[in-house]
C-alpha positions in Angstrom: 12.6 -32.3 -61.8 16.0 -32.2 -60.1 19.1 -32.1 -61.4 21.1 -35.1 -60.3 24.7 -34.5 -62.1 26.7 -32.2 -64.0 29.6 -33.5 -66.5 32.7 -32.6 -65.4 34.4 -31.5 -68.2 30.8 -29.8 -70.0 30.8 -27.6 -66.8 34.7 -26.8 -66.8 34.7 -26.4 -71.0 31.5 -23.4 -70.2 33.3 -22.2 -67.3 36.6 -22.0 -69.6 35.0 -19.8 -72.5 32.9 -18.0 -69.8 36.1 -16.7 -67.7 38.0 -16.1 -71.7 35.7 -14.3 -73.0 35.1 -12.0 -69.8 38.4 -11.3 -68.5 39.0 -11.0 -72.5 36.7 -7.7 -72.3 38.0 -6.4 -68.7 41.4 -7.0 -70.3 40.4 -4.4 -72.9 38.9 -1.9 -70.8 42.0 -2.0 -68.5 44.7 -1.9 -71.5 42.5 1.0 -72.6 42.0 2.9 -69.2 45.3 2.5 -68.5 47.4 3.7 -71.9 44.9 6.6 -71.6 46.0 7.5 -68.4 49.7 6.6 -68.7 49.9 8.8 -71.8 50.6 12.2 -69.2 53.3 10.2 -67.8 55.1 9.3 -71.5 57.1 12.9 -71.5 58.8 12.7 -68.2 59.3 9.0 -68.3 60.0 7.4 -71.5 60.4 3.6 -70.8 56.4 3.7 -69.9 56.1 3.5 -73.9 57.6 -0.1 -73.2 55.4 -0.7 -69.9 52.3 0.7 -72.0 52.6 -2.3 -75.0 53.5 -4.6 -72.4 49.9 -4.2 -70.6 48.1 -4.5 -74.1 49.7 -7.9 -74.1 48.9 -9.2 -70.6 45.7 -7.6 -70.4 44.5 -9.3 -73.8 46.6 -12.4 -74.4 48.2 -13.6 -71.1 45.3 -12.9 -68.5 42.7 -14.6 -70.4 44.4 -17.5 -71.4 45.0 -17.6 -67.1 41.8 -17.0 -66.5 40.2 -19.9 -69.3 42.5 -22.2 -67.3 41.0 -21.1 -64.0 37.8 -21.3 -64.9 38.3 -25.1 -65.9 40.1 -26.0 -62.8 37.1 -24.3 -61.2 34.1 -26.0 -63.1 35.8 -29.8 -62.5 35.8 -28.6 -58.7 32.6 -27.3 -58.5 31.5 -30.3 -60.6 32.7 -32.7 -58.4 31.4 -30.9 -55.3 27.9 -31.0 -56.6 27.9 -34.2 -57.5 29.1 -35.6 -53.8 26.4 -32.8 -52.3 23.8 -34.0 -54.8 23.6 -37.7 -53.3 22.9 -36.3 -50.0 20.6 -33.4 -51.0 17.8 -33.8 -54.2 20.3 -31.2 -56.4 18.1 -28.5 -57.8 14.7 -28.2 -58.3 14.2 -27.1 -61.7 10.1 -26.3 -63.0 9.7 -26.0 -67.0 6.6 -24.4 -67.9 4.7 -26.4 -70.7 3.2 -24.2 -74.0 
């Protein structure tokens, strides 16, 4: 069985929530990494209390709503790429196993 075509927007809405929901959880881990390590720096400098909320806010809010739109733009284009390649080519073969 091969796949012939993939909806545009089914593969860009996936692609959306996939790139949100990961760059969601690097976002966290990088807020994280980096207030931990910026905390030495707080005594000597004081405006990195600013800088330090300021990456909380990118790293959870902005940068994954970026990313969401990204990953949309990305699945229409690699949407519509298959589907050209896919009239030349068979698409994927895909084998389900019967129970």
């Amino acid at each position: 069985m091969y796949i012939k075509k993939i909806g545009l927007l089914s593969l860009a809405k996936f692609q959306a929530i996939f790139f949100l929901i990961f760059s969601f959880i690097a976002g966290f881990i990088f807020a994280f990494i980096t207030t931990l390590f910026a905390s030495d720096f707080y005594a000597d400098f004081p405006m990195l209390k600013d800088f330090a909320s300021s990456i909380w806010i990118l790293s959870i809010i902005i940068f994954p709503l970026i990313a969401a739109a990204a990953g949309f733009v990305m699945g229409i284009i690699e949407a519509l790429i298959y589907n050209l390649l896919s009239r030349f080519i068979k698409g994927f073969y895909i084998e389900f196993a019967e129970d």
